[in-house]
N, C-alpha and C positions, 0 to 999 in steps of 0.2 A: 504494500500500500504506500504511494506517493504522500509526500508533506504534503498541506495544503500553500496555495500560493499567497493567500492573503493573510496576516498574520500581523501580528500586534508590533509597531519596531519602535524606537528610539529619536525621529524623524520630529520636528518643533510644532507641533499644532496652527501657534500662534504665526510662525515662519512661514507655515503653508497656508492659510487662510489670508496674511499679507501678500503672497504671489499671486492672488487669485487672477484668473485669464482679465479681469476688467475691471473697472471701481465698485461696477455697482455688487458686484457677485462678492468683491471684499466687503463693501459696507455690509450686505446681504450675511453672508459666512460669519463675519465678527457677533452678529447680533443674533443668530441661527444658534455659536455656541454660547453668547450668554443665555439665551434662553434655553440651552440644554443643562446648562451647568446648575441656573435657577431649580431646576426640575429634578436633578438625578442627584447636585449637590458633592459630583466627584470632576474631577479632571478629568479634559478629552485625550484620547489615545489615538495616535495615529497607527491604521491598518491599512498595509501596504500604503502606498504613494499618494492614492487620493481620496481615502476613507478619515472621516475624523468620526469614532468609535466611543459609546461609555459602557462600560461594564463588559460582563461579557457570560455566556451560559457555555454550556456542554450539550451538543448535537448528535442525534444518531440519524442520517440518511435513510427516508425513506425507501428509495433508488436502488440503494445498497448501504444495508444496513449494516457491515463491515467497517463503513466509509460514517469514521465520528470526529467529530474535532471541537473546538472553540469557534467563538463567533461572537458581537458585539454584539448586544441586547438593543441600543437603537443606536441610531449615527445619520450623519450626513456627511455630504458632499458638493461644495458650489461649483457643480460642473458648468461651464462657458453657456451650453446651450438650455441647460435648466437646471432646479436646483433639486438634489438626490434626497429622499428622506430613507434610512432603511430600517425596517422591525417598525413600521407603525402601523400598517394593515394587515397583519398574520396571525393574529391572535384575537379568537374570538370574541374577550371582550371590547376590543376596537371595530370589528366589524360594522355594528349601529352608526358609531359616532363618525367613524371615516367619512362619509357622503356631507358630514356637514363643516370639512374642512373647509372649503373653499373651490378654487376652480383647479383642476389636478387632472392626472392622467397616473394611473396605477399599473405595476408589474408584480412579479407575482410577490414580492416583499416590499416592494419597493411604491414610494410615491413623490409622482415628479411634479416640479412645479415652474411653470417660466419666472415667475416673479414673489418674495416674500408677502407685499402687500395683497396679492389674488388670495391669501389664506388668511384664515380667522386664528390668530394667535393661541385665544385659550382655550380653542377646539385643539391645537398641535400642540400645546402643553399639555393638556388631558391626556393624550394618545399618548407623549413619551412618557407620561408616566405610567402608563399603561404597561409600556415596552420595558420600561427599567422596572416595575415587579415582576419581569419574567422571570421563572427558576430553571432549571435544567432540564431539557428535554428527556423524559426516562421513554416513548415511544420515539420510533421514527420520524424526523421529520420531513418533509418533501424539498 
């Protein structure tokens, strides 16, 4: 069984959210992790190169259940062309509230957004804190 490629490194949070691709995705990123920090109340962890990560659980691969690792509980990412939310729509008790985030576009963990202001803030704090009581997966996950 291969390492996983994404993984928790040493990489400056604060450094990478000042490189952001534009100003507004920096202004955007800077206040994305105050408001996670607000909520989960730990420092963000950079996961691989463009993930900013909090906490983190233990996974068993639905796919293949061989295939287990770590994973960040929620996190984002202000990628150029939108902004990444990840762990805020997977978990059942978020399911209800996700619709009333704002204007998005969903993957299957994941929720994108072109712009901060298209979302309702304490609809996305609600949901990370949804994401940051997550415990360790004891089934598969998908």
């Amino acid at each position: 069984m291969g390492e996983p490629k994404t993984v928790p490194t040493d990489a400056d949070v604060h450094q990478f959210l000042e490189a952001a691709a534009t100003p507004r995705r920096r202004e955007e990123g800077l206040r994305i992790a105050e408001i996670f920090g607000e909520v989960t109340g730990t420092d963000p962890v950079m996961w691989g190169p463009t993930m900013v990560g909090y906490g983190s659980f233990r996974y068993i691969s639905r796919a293949n259940p061989r295939t287990r690792g770590n994973w960040f509980k929620t996190g984002f990412s202000p990628r150029k062309a939108q902004l990444t939310f990840y762990g805020l729509n997977d978990l059942p008790e978020a399911k209800a509230l996700v619709p009333k985030l704002g204007t998005f576009t969903e993957g299957v963990s994941c929720v994108y957004a072109k712009k901060l202001e298209d979302l309702d803030l304490e609809v996305l704090r609600r949901l990370i804190a949804i994401a940051w009581a997550r415990t360790d997966d004891p089934e598969p996950a998908s």
